[in-house]
Kinemage of the C-alpha trace (Angstrom):
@kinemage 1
@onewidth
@group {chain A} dominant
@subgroup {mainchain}
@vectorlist {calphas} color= white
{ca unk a 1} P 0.000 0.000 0.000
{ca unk a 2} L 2.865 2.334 0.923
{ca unk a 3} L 4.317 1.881 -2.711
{ca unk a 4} L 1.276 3.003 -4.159
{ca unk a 5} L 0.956 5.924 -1.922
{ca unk a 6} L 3.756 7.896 -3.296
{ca unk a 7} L 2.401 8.110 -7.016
{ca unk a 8} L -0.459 10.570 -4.739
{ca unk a 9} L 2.800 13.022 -3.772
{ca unk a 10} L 5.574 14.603 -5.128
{ca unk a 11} L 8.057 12.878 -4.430
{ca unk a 12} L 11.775 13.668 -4.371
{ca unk a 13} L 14.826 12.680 -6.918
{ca unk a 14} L 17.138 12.116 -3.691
{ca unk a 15} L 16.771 9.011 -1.342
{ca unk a 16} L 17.298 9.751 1.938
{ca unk a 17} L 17.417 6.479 4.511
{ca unk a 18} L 14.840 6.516 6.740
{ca unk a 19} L 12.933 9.352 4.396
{ca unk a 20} L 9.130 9.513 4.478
{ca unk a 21} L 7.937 9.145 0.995
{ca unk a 22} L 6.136 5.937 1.781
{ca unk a 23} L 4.135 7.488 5.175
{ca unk a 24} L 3.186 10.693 4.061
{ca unk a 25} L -0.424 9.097 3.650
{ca unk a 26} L -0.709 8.857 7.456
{ca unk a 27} L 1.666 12.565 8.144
{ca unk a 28} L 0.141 14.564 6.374
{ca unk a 29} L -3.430 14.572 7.732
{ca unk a 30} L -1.542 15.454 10.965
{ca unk a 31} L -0.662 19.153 10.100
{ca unk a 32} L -2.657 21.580 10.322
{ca unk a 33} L -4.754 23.457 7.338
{ca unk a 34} L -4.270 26.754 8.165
{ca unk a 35} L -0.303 27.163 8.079
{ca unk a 36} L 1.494 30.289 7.970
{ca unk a 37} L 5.241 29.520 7.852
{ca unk a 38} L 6.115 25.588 7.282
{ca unk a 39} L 9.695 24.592 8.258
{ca unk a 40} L 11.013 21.506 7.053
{ca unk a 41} L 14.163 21.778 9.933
{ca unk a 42} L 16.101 18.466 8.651
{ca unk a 43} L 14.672 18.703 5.138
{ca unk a 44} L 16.703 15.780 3.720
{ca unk a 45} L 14.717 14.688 0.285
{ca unk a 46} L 12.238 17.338 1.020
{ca unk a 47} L 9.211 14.904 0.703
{ca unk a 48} L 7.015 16.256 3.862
{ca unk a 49} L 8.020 20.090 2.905
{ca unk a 50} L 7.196 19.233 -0.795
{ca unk a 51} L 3.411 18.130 -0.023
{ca unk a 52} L 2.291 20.110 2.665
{ca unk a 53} L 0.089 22.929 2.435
{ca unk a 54} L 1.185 26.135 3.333
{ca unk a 55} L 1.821 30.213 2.235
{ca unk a 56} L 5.382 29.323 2.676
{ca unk a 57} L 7.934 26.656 3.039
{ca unk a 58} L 11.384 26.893 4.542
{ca unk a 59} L 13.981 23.953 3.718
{ca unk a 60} L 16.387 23.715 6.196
{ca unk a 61} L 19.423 20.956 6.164
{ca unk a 62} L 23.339 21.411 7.615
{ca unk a 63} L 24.525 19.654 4.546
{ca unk a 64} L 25.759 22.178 2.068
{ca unk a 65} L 26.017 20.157 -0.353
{ca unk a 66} L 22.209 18.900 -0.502
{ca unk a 67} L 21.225 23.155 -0.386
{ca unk a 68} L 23.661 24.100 -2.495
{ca unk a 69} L 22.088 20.923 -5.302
{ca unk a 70} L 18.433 21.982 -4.598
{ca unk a 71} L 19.356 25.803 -5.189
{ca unk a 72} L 21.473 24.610 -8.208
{ca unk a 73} L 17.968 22.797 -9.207
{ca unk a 74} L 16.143 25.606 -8.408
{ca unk a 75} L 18.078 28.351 -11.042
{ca unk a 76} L 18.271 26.124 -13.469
{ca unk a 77} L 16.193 25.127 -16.503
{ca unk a 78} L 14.811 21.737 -16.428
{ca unk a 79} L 16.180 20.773 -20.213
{ca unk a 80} L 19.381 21.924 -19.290
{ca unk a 81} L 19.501 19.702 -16.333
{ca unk a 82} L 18.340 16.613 -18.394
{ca unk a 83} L 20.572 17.329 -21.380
{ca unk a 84} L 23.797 17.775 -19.095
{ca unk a 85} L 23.212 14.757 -17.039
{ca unk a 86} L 22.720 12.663 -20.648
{ca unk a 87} L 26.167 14.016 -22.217
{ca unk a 88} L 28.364 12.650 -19.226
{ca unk a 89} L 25.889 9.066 -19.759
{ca unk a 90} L 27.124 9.415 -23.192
{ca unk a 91} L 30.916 10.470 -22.815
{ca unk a 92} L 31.500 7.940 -19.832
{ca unk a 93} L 29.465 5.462 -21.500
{ca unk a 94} L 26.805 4.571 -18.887
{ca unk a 95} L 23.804 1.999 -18.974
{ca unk a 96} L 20.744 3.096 -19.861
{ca unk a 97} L 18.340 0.550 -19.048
{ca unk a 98} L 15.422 2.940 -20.849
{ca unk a 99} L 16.447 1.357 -23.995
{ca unk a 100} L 17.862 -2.084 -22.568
{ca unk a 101} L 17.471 -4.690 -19.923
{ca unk a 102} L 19.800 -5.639 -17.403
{ca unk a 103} L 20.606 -8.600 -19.016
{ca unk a 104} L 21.978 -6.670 -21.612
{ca unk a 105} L 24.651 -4.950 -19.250
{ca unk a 106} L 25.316 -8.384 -17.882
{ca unk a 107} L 22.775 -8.009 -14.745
{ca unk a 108} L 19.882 -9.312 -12.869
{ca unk a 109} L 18.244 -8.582 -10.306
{ca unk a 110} L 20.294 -8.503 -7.613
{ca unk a 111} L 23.328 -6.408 -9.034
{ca unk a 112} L 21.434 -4.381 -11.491
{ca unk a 113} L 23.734 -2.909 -13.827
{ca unk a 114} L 26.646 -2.236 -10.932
{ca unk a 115} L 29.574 -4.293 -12.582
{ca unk a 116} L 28.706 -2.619 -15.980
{ca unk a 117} L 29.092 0.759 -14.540
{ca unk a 118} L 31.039 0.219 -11.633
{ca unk a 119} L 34.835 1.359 -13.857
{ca unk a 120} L 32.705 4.373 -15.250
{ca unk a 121} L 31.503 5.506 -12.016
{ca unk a 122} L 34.970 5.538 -10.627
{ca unk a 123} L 36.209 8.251 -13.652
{ca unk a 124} L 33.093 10.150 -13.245
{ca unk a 125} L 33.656 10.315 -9.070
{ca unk a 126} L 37.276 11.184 -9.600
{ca unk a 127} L 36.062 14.101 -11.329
{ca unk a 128} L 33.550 15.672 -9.537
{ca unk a 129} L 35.925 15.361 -6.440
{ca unk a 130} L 38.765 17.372 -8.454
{ca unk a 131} L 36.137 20.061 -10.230
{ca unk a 132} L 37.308 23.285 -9.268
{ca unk a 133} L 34.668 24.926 -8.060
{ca unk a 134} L 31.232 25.105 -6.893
{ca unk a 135} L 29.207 26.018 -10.393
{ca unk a 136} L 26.257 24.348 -11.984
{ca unk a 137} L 28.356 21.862 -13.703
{ca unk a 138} L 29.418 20.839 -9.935
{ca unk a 139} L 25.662 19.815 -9.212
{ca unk a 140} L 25.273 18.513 -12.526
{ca unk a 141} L 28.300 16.128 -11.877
{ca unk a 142} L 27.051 15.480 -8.063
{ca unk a 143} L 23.690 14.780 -9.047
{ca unk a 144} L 24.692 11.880 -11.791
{ca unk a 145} L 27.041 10.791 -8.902
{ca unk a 146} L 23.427 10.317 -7.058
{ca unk a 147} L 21.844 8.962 -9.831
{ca unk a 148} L 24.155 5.574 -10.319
{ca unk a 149} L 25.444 5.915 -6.891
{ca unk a 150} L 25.236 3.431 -4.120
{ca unk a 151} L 20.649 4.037 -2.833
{ca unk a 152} L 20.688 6.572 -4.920
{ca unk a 153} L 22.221 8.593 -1.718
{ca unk a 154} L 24.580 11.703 -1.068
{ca unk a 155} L 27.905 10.661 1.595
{ca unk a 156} L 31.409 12.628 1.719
{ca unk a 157} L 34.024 11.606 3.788
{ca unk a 158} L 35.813 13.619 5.878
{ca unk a 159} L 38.156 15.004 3.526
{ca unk a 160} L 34.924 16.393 1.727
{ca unk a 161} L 35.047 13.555 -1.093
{ca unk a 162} L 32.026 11.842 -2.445
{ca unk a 163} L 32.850 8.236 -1.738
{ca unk a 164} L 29.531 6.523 -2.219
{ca unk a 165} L 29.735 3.107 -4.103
{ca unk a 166} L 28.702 2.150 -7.500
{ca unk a 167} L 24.818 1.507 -7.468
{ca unk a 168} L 22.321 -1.039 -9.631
{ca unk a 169} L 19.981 1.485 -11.284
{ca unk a 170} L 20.986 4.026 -13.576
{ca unk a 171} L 18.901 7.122 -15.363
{ca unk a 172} L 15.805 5.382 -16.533
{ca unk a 173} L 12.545 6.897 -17.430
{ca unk a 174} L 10.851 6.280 -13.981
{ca unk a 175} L 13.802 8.544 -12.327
{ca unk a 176} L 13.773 11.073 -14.584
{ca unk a 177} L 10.041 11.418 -14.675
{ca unk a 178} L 10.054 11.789 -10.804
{ca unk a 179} L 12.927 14.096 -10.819
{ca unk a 180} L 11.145 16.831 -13.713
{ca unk a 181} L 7.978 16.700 -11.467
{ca unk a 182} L 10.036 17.433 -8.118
{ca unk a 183} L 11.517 20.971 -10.698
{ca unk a 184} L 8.352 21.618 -11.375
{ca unk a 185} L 6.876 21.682 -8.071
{ca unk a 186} L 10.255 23.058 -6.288
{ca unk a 187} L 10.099 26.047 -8.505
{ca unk a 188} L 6.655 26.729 -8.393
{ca unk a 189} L 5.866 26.523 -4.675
{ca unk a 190} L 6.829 29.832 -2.718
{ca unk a 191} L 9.796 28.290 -0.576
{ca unk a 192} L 13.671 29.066 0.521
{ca unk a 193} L 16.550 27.203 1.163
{ca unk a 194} L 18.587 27.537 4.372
{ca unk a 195} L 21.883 25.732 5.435
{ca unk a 196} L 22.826 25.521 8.713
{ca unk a 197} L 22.886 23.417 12.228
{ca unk a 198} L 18.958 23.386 13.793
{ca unk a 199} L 20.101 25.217 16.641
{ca unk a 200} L 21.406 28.017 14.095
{ca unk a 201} L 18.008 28.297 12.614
{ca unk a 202} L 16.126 31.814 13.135
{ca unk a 203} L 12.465 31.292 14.850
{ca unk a 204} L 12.231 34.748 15.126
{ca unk a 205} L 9.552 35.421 12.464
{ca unk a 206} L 7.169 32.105 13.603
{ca unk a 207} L 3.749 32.816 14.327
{ca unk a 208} L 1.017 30.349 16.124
{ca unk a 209} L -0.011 29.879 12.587
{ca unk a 210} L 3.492 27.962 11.954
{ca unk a 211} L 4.410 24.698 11.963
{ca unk a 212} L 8.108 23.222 12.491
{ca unk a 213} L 8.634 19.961 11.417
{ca unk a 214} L 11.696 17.854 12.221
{ca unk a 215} L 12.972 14.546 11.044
{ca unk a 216} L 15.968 14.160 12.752
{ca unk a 217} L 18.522 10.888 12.352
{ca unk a 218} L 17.107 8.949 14.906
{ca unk a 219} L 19.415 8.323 17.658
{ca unk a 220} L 18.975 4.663 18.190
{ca unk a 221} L 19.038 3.525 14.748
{ca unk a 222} L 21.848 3.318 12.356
{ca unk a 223} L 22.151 4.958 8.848
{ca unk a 224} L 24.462 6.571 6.632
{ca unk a 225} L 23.700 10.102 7.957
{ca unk a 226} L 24.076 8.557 11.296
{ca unk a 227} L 27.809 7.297 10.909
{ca unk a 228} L 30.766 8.252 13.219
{ca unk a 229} L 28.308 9.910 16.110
{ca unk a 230} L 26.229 11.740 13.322
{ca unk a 231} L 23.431 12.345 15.506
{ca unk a 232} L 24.494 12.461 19.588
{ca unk a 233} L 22.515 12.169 22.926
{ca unk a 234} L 23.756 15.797 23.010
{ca unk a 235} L 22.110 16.628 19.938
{ca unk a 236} L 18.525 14.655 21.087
{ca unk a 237} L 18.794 16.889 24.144
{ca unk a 238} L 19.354 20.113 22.175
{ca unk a 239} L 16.680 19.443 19.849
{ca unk a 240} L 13.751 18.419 22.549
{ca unk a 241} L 14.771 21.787 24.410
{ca unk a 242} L 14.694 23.896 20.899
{ca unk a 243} L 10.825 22.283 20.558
{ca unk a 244} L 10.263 23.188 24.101
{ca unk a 245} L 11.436 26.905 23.568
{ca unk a 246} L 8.668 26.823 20.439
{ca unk a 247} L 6.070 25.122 23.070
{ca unk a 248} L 6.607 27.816 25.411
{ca unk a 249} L 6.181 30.716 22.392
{ca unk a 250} L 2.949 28.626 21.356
{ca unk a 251} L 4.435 28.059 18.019
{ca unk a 252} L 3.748 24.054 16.684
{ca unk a 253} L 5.915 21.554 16.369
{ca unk a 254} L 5.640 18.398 14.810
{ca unk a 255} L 8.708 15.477 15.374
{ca unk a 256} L 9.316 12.274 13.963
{ca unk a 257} L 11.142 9.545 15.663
{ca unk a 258} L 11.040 5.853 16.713
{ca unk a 259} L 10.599 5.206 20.628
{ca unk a 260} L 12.034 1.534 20.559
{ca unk a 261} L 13.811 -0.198 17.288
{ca unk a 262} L 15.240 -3.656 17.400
{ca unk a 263} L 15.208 -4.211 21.255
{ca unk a 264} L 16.416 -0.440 22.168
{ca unk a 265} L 14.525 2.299 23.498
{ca unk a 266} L 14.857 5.952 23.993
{ca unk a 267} L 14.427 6.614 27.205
{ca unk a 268} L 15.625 10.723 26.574
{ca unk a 269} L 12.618 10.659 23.831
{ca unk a 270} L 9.831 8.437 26.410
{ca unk a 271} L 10.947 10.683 29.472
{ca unk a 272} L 10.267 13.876 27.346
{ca unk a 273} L 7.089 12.686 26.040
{ca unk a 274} L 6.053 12.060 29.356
{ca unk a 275} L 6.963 14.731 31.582
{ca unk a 276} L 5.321 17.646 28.807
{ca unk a 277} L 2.476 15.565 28.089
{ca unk a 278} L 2.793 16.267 24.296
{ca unk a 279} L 0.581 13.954 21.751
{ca unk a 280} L 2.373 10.885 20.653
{ca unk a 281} L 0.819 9.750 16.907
{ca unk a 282} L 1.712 6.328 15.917
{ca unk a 283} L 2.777 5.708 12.237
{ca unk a 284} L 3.127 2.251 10.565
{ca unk a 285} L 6.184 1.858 8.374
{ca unk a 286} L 6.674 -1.032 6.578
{ca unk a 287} L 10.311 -1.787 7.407
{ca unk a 288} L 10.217 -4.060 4.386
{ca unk a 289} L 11.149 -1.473 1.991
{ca unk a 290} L 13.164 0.753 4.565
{ca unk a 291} L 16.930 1.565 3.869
{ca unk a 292} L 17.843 1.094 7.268
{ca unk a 293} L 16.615 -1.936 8.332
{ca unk a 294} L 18.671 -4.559 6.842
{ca unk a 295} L 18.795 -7.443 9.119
{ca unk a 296} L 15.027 -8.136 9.456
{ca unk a 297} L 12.050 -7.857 7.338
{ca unk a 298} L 9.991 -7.691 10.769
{ca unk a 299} L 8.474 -3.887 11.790
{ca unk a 300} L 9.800 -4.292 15.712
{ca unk a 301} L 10.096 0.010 15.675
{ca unk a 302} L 7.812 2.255 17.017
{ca unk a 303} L 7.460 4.760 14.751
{ca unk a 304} L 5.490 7.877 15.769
{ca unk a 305} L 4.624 11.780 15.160
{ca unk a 306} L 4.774 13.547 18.463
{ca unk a 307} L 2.842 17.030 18.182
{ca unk a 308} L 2.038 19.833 20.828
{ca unk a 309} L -1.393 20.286 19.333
């Protein structure tokens, strides 16, 4: 059912683990109708800020490359985008599984089109990481990276390389029909894109008609954006006092997280619920299809919206 649910919503070219393209069904009836000022605080793929309805829509993430991509996608035209991201397919000589099967590459199912690419991927990563500077053709590079990457996913190391993987799919006509809607929609809707830690973020301008939305990584599971203390019990703590600070101003929150995931709890997350008495929502997500859960097919997480209205 979640599957289907996305065709209802835009949904975003960029695959964040643990993103919420498959719940928004069961989110989005959660916010409220009559929203000022929506701020998508962790925006990662932008999939909640992209459907909701509001006068305005502020993306907030502390990656600079992800804002710097979406403002790349933003100024630029949507045939440019296509046509750029086709002439390195051409020149490095990628699959393009639009015209041909896997088989054709020398795939199946379970490696897709990796080995095919996986030499051409290395020459195309080498040179985004030595392009001199920051200019369209930078995103245009870093967003092909994402395209045959590893989950479809954005990862640098700490020397500020892209060092994702190889990945099975390539540019094929689903992909590029999703990623023309999510220009369409990401130009049209009245939004802005800020960079910057959540405890960085100006509130000043929130009314009680705003929301703020957060999808933090979650601090008992593990994902890619959670590597190498990515997300901290410091950083829970910061965050639940930031949403008590908007409590206390009576602007509305709205915060994704899982209480308990294979066998661990968190107690910071229970113990905060509890002692402001906000409104826990639970959400089914079919772990299934989730990035993050790899060992089990099982849904043992409690998944859930907590709101203070």
């Amino acid at each position: 059912m979640q599957r289907k649910q996305i065709k209802n919503y835009v949904a975003s070219p960029l695959n964040y683990q643990g993103g919420k393209a498959r719940i928004l069904d069961q989110l989005l009836p959660y916010f409220p109708a009559d929203i000022d000022v929506f701020v998508d605080l962790f925006c990662g793929g932008c999939n909640v800020g992209m459907n909701v309805k509001a006068e305005r829509v502020v993306y907030n993430d502390k990656s600079k490359h992800l804002i710097g991509l979406l403002k790349a996608f933003r100024r630029m035209r949507t045939d440019t985008i296509i046509s750029r991201i086709n002439q390195l397919i051409d020149e490095f000589g990628f699959s393009q599984t639009r015209f041909h099967n896997f088989a054709y590459y020398g795939g199946g199912a379970n490696l897709g089109v990796s080995k095919y690419n996986r030499e051409k991927y290395l020459l195309l990563r080498e040179r985004f990481n030595n392009h001199p500077k920051q200019d369209n053709q930078y995103y245009i590079l870093l967003y092909t990276l994402v395209l045959f990457g590893f989950n479809n996913q954005i990862r640098f190391n700490d020397k500020g390389e892209f060092n994702l993987p190889v990945g099975k799919r390539d540019f094929n006509v689903v992909i590029e029909a999703k990623l023309i809607r999510f220009l369409e929609a990401l130009r049209s809707q009245n939004c802005s894109l800020v960079c910057g830690d959540f405890r960085s973020f100006d509130f000043g301008g929130l009314t009680e008609r705003s929301v703020v939305y957060c999808d933090p990584p979650y601090l008992i599971t593990t994902a890619t954006y959670n590597e190498k203390d990515g997300w901290t019990e410091k950083d829970e703590v910061d965050l639940l006092a930031m949403l008590d600070t908007l409590n206390r101003r009576n602007v509305r929150f709205a915060l994704s997280n899982v209480l308990t995931h294979e066998g661990k709890e968190n107690n910071i997350l229970a113990e905060w619920i509890e002692a402001n008495h906000y409104n826990v929502h639970h959400i089914f997500m079919d772990y299934h299809y989730s990035n993050y859960q790899k060992k089990s097919t099982k849904a043992d997480s409690t998944e859930v919206l907590i709101t203070n209205y």
